[in-house]
N, C-alpha and C positions, 0 to 999 in steps of 0.2 A: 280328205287326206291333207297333210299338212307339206304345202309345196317349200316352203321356206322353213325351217328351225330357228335360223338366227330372228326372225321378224318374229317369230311368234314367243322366242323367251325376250329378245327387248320388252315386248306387249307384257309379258307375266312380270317381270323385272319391272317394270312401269307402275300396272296395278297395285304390286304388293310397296313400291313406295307411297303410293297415293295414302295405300292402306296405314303405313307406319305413321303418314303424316297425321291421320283424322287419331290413331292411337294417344298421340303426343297433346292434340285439342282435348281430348277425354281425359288425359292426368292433366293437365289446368282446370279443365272442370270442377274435377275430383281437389284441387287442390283451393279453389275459389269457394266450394261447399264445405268443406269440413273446415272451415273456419279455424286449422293449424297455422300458426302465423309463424313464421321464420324466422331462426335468431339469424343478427346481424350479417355475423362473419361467415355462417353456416355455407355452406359448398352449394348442398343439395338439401331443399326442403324436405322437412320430416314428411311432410304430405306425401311425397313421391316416393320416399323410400317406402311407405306404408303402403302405397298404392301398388308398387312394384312388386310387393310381397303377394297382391293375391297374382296368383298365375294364369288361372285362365278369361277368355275374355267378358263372357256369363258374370264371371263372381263379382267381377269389376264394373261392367252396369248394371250387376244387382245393387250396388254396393251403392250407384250414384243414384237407382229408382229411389234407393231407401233415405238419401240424403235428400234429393229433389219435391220426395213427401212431407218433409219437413221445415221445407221453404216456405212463405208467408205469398203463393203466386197466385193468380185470377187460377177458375175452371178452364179458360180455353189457355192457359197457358200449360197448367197440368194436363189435359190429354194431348195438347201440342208435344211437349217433354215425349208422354206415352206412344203415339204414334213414330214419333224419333228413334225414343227406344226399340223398341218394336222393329221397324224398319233397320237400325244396325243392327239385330240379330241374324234378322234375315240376310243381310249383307255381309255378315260376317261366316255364316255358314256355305256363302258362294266364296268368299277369301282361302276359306279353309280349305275348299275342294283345292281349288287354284294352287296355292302354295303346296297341297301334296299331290299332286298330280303326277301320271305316270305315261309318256308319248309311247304308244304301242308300234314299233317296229315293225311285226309281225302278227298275224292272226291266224286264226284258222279260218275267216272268211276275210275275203279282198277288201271290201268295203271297214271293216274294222282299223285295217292298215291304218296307221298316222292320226288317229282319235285318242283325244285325252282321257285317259280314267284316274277314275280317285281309288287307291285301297279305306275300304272302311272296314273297321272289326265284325258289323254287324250283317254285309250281303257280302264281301269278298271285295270283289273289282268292277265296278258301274260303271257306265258310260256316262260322260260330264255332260252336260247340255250346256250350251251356249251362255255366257257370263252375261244378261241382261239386267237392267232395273225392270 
């Protein structure tokens, strides 16, 4: 059960910063590979509006596997990349729980009381497990 509300949205409010921060590292990425170079006066790099345009977060490190296969790098630098990749997916699918999450109130048993769930399309309402690496 969740004794505090206010501690545990600071905590979510935290993580999803942390999260936007590492978003912000991936479009410089994105913008250091596609080798779109920036006119002078220009505001906002074409790169980033480009990048901005795909939506979700899959298509966007599809987008830099397929730029990153294209780089000139060692093998342990390529599965280094992979493993990376890899690894934000995974951590991206515990973000997602996180940011739609639902504090249950109410249950129909006591112990359900004050547990996070996530609504998904495809079981309904799950119980969230614990946000670990």
């Amino acid at each position: 059960m969740v004794a505090d509300k206010s501690t545990l949205s600071i905590a979510i409010v935290d993580a999803l910063a942390q999260w936007g921060t590492l978003e912000v590292q991936i479009a410089g990425l994105f913008r250091s590979l596609s080798d779109i170079r920036p006119a002078i006066l220009r505001r906002v790099p074409k790169a980033y509006t480009i990048f901005d345009a795909i939506i979700s977060f899959d298509g966007r490190l599809a987008v830099i596997d397929a730029l990153m296969a294209e780089e000139e790098i060692t093998p342990l630098e390529a599965e280094t990349w992979n493993r990376f990749s890899k690894r934000l997916r995974k951590l991206y699918k515990r973000r997602h729980g996180l940011a739609h999450f639902v504090l249950s109130e109410t249950g129909d048993d006591v112990q359900d009381r004050g547990k996070m769930t996530s609504k998904t399309a495809e079981s309904g309402t799950t119980k969230l497990s614990r946000f670990s690496h």
